[in-house]
C-alpha positions as CSV (number, residue, x, y, z in Angstrom):
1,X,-146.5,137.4,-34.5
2,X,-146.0,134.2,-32.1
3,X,-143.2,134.6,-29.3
4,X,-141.0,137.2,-31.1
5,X,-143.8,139.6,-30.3
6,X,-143.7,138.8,-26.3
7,X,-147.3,137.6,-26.6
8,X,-148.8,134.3,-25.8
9,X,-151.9,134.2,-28.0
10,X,-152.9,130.7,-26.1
11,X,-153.0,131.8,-22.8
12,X,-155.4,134.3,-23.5
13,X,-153.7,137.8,-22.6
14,X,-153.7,139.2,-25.5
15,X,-156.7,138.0,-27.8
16,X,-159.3,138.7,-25.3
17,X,-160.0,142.2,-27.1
18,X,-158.8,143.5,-30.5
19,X,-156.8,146.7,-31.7
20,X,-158.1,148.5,-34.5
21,X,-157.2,151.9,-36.1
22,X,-158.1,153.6,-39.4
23,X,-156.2,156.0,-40.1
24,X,-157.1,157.0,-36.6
25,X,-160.6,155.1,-36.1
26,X,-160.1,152.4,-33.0
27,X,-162.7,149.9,-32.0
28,X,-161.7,149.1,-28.6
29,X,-158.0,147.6,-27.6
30,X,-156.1,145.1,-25.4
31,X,-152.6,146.5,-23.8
32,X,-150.9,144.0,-26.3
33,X,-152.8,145.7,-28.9
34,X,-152.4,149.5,-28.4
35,X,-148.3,148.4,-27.5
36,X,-148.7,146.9,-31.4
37,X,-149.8,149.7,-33.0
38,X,-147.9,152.3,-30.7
39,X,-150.9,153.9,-29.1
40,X,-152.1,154.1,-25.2
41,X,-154.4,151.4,-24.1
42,X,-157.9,152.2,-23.5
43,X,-160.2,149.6,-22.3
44,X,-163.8,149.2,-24.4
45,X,-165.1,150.5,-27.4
46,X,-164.0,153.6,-28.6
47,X,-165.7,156.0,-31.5
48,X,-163.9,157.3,-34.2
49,X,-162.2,160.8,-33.7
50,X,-163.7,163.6,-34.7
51,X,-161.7,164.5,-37.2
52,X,-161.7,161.2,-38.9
53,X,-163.3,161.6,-42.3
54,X,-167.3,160.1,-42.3
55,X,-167.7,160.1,-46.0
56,X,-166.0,161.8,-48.9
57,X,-168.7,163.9,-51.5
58,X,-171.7,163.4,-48.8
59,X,-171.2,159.0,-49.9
60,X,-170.8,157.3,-46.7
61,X,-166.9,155.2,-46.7
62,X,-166.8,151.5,-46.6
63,X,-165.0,150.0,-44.3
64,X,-162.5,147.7,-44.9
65,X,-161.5,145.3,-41.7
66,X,-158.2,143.9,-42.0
67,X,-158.2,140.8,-39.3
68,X,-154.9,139.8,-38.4
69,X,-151.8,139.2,-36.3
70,X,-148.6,141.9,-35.6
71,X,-147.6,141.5,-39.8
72,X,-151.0,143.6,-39.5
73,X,-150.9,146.1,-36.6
74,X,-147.4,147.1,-37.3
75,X,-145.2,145.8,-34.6
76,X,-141.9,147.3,-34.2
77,X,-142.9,150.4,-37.1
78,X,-144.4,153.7,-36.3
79,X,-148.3,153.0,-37.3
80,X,-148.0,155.3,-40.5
81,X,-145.5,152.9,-42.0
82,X,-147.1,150.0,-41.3
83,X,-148.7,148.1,-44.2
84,X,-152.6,149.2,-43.5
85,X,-151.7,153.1,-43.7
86,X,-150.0,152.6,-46.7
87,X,-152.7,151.0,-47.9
88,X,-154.9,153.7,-47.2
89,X,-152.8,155.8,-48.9
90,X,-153.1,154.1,-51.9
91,X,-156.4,154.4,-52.0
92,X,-156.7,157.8,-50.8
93,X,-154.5,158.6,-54.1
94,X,-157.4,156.1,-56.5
95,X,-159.9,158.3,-55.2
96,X,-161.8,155.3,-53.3
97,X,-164.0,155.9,-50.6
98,X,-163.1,153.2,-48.2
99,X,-161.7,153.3,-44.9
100,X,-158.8,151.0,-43.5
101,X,-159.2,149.0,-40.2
102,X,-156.4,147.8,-38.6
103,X,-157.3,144.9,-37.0
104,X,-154.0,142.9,-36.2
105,X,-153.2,141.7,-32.7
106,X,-149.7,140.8,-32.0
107,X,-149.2,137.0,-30.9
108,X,-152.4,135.9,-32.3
109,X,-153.2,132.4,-33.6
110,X,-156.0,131.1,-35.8
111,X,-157.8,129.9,-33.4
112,X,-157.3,133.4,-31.2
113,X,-159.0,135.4,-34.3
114,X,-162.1,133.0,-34.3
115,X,-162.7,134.1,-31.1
116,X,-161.8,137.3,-31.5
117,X,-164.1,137.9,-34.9
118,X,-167.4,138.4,-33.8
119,X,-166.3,141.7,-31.7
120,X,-164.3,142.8,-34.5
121,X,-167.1,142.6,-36.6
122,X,-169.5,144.4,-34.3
123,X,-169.4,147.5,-36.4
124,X,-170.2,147.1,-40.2
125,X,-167.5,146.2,-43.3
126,X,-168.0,146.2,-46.7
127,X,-164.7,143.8,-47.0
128,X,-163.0,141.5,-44.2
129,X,-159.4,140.8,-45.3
130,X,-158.4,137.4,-42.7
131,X,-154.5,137.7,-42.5
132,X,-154.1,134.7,-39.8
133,X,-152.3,131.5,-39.1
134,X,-148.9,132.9,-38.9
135,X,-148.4,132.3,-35.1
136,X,-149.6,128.9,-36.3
137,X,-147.3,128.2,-38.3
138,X,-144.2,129.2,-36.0
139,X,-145.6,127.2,-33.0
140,X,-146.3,124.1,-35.6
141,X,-149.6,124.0,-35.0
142,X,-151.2,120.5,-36.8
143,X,-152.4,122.6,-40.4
144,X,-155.8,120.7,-40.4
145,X,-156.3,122.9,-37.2
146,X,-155.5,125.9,-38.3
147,X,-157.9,124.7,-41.6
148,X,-160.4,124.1,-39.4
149,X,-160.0,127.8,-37.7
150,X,-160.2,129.8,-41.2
151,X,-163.5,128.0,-42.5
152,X,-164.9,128.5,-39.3
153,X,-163.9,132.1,-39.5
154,X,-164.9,132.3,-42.6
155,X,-168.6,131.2,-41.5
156,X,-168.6,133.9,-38.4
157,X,-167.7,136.3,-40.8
158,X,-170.5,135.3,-43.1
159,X,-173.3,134.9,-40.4
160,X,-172.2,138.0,-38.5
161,X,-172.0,140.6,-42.0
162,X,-173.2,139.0,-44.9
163,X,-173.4,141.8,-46.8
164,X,-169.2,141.6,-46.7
165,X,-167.0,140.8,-49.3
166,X,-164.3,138.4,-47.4
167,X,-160.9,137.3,-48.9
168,X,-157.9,135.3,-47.0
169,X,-154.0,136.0,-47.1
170,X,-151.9,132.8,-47.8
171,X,-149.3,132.5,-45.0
172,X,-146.6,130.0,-45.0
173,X,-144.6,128.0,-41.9
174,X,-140.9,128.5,-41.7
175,X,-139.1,126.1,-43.6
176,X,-137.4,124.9,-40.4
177,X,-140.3,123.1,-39.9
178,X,-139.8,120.5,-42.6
179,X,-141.1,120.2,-45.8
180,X,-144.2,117.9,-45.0
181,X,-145.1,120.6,-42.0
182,X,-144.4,123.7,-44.5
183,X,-146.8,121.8,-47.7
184,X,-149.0,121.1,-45.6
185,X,-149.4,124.5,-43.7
186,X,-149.7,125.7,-47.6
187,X,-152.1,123.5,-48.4
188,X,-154.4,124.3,-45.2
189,X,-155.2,127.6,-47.1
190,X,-155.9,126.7,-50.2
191,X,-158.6,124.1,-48.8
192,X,-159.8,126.5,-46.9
193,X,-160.3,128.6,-49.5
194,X,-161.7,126.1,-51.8
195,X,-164.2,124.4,-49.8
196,X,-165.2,128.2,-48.2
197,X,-165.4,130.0,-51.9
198,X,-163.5,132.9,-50.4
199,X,-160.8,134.1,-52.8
200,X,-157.0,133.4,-51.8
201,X,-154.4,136.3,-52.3
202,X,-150.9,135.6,-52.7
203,X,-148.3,135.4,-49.7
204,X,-148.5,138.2,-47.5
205,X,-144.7,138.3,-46.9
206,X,-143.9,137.6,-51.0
207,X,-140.8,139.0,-51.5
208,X,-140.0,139.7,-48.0
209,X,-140.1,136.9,-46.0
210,X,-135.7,135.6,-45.6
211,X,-134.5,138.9,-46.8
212,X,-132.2,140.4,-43.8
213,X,-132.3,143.5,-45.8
214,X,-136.4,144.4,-45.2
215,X,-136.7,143.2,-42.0
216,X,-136.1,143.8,-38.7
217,X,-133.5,142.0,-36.1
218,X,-135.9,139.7,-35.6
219,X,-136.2,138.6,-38.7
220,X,-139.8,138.3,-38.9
221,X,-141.3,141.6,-38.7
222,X,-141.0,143.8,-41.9
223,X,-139.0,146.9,-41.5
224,X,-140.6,150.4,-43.4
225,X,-139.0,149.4,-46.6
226,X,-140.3,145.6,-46.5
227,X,-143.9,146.9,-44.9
228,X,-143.7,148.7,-48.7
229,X,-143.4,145.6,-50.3
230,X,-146.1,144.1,-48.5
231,X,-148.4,146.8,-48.9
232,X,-147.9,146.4,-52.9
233,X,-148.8,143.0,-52.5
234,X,-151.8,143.8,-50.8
235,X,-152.5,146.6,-53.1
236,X,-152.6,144.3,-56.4
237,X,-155.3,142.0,-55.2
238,X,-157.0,144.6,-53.2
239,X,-157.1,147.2,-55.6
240,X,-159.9,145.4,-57.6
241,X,-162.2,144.6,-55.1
242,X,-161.6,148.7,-53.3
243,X,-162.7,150.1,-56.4
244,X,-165.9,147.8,-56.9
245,X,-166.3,149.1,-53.3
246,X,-166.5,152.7,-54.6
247,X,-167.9,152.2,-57.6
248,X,-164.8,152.3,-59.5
């Protein structure tokens, strides 16, 4: 997420490809990626190991493609604390058939992920969680850019799998910033999700975000116990739509 992650999203090192794992499945990666997410890099498009599950009871999973920045792939944990596996724990334990994607890319802005969507979203997914902006927001990008970004997202996403269920992650702009930057960095979500029709889930970092005592020395990045926290944030407005997903 922005400089702490030793990316520069702007210059275009590291959103030129995307990492993605689920629960081992990896649709291509960047070296800023794999570093993310703690595997080797690989250039292209990679299949889904072997011994990653195709369906459970001969039903086919649905995908789940959680788009996002290094809150997302994990920076700094080992992958199977990060807040997508314990996710797909979760779900795993409700008995729904869906598959997590991990997605993030440290150091990524909003306008990195627009880019970066279409070859995300090469592969089919039932659901397309957007967790972006952050890097936004600690660079002090103008909001009515990064507003701009998410419905055009938002539109990429539709054109490219409308048979997808899409919902965005409210993130929020230090307070350092200033109160006018920080409302209106608020508010760039909630128009987005207004005018787009896509439904709005609560703060990724709720709970988290200012507390020394879930995350790491940089005091961005969740540590295990905060990436818990987030992942039952997640989990409440997920949960609904994952079980819809598997005919819960």
């Amino acid at each position: 997420m922005g400089t702490a992650c030793g990316t520069n999203a702007e210059s275009g090192r590291s959103d030129s490809a995307a990492g993605a794992t689920a629960t081992g499945e990896r649709t291509g990666k960047s070296p800023t990626a794999a570093t993310a997410i703690g595997e080797s890099a690989v250039g292209g498009s990679a299949a889904a190991p072997s011994d990653t599950p195709k369906s459970v009871g001969g039903s086919p999973l649905s995908r789940v493609v959680l788009l996002g920045t290094s809150l997302t792939a994990g920076l700094g944990l080992d992958p199977d604390v990060a807040y997508p596996a314990l996710l797909q724990r979760k779900a795993d334990s409700a008995g729904y058939a869906v598959r997590i994607v991990n997605a993030g890319l440290s150091g990524e802005t909003s306008a990195g992920a627009l880019r970066r969507a279409g070859w995300v979203l090469d592969q089919p997914a039932a659901l397309v969680v957007l967790e972006v902006g952050a890097n936004d927001g600690l660079r002090g990008v103008d909001p009515d850019s990064t507003y701009a970004n998410i419905v055009a997202l938002v539109q990429v996403v539709r054109t490219q799998r409308p048979e997808a269920q899409l919902v965005l992650v409210q993130m929020e702009a230090p307070t350092n910033l200033g109160r006018s930057y920080t409302t209106r960095f608020h508010q760039a979500y909630v128009r987005a999700a207004t005018v787009t029709g896509v439904t709005l889930l609560p703060f990724l970092l709720e709970g988290v975000a200012g507390d020394a005592r879930l995350n790491q020395a940089d005091g961005i990045h969740p540590n295990p116990e905060g990436s818990k926290r987030v992942a039952d944030t997640m989990w409440r407005g997920l949960s609904p739509m994952l079980a819809k997903l598997a005919g819960g």
